[in-house]
C-alpha positions, 0 to 999 in steps of 0.5 A: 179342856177348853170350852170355847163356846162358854169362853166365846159367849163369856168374852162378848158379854164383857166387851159388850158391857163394857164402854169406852170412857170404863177403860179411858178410850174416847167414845168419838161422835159415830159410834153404834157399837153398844160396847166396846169394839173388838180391835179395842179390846184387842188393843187394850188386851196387847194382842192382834184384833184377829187374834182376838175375834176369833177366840169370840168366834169359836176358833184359833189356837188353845190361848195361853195363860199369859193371854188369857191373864192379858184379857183379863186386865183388857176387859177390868175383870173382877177376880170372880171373872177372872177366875172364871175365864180361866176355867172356860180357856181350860187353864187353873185359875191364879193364886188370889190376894198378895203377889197376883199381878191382876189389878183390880177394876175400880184401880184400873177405872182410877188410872185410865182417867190419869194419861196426863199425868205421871202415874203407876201402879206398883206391887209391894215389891215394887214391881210396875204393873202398869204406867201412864204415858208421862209416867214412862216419860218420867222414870222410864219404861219400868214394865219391861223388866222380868224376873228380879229386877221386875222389882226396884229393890232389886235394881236399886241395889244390883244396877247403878245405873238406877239411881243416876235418876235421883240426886246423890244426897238422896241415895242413902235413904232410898237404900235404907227405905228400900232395905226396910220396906222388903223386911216389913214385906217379908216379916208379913209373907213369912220366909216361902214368899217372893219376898224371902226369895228376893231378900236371899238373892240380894243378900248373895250379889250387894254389900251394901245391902247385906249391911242394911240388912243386919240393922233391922231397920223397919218403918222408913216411909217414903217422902211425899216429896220426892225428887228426880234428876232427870236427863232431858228436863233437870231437877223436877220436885214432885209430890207423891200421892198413894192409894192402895188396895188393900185386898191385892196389896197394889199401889197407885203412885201419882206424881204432881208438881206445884203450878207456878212452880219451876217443877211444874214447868219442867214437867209440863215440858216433859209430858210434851217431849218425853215419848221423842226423848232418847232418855226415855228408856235409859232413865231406869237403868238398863241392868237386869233381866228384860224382855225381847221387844 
């Protein structure tokens, strides 16, 4: 059962605590609120400011699972808070560690100082939690995708259209690392996991993948360099730096170019047209299960 006052108090007490350079907001010269604002929270929790304010005024409608997971993210809460808010809206609390899609507040304090940069953080399958604007720019809008094709070792292997981003030369390995990483994923989560259940439904739909599969082939890490062809700039040469967070097994992926080089203007060129280029959303394919919008 929910408990609204607990759920009211717990909710103004965060936002309160909470300022706007912690979740990579400017702060603005006129600000009185000690906190953050609702309509800002609101914003970040991807829900109407209305919606919102009345949850912190008692009222509304039994917010949902999803909404409640989505003000989790909003407000960087901890697991234990996170938890916690579940219990107050009524509902059990998500399974921890592997496989939860909560990002924990010291990675999400680390990608809110990266909008102007590429930028993503990813689950071990490869499933994007969360991008910077530049990052959309670069890959496409890769948080669209449900189910399956949440994962980009799903796409790679059932949507072609996914790999028009990456130069052909570079095609063999990324179906050998991708083959490799969702066996070391599986090897570690055993044969109930998200992991098992994904290798099953590609060895059923790809060739391709059924035949990297029998070679066992482990260890194929990514290059730091990686190169993308993308449609509206060309070829762009990027380095890739990765932080990872060993308790939720996410991974933060930069992307930065050399300055001076053709790259790092090719990107520089894309950070300024890619929320106008008609590309944006087709660079990542259009195959698999996606949301409405």
């Amino acid at each position: 059962m929910i408990d609204r006052a607990g759920l009211a108090e717990f909710l103004r007490r965060r936002r309160e605590a909470l300022q706007p350079e912690d979740v990579g907001l400017p702060r603005g010269p006129r600000r009185r609120t000690s906190g953050l604002r609702r309509e800002e929270v609101a914003a970040l929790c991807h829900m109407s400011t209305d919606y919102y304010s009345r949850l912190e005024r008692e009222r509304g409608p039994h917010p949902s699972e999803q909404m409640i997971a989505s003000i989790a993210q909003g407000l960087h809460l901890s697991r234990d808070e996170r938890d916690h808010l579940f219990r107050l809206a009524g509902h059990r609390p998500p399974l921890q560690g592997p496989g939860s899609d909560h990002i924990s507040p010291g990675l999400l304090r680390i990608f809110d100082r990266l909008a102007d940069t590429p930028a993503e953080i990813v689950t071990e399958l490869g499933e994007t939690l969360r991008q910077t604007g530049p990052g959309a720019a670069l890959v496409g809008d890769l948080s669209r995708y449900t189910g399956p094709a949440r994962s980009i070792e799903y796409r790679w292997f059932t949507d072609p259209a996914v790999r028009g981003l990456y130069p052909p030369d570079d095609h063999e390995f990324y179906s050998r690392m991708y083959a490799s990483g969702l066996r070391t994923v599986l090897a570690l989560r055993g044969p109930e996991s998200k992991a098992a259940r994904l290798a099953d439904l590609l060895l059923a739909r790809s060739d391709e993948f059924r035949a990297l599969w029998e070679r066992h082939e482990v260890g194929i890490t990514p290059h730091q360099v990686k190169r993308f062809q993308h449609p509206a700039v060309g070829l762009l040469e990027l380095s890739c730096q990765i932080l990872l967070d060993p308790e939720q097994s996410h991974s933060l992926l930069v992307y930065t170019a050399a300055p001076g080089s053709e790259s790092y203007e090719r990107l520089q060129l894309l950070s300024m047209v890619g929320a106008q280029s008609p590309a944006r959303d087709q660079v990542a394919g259009g195959g698999g299960e996606t949301r409405e919008r």
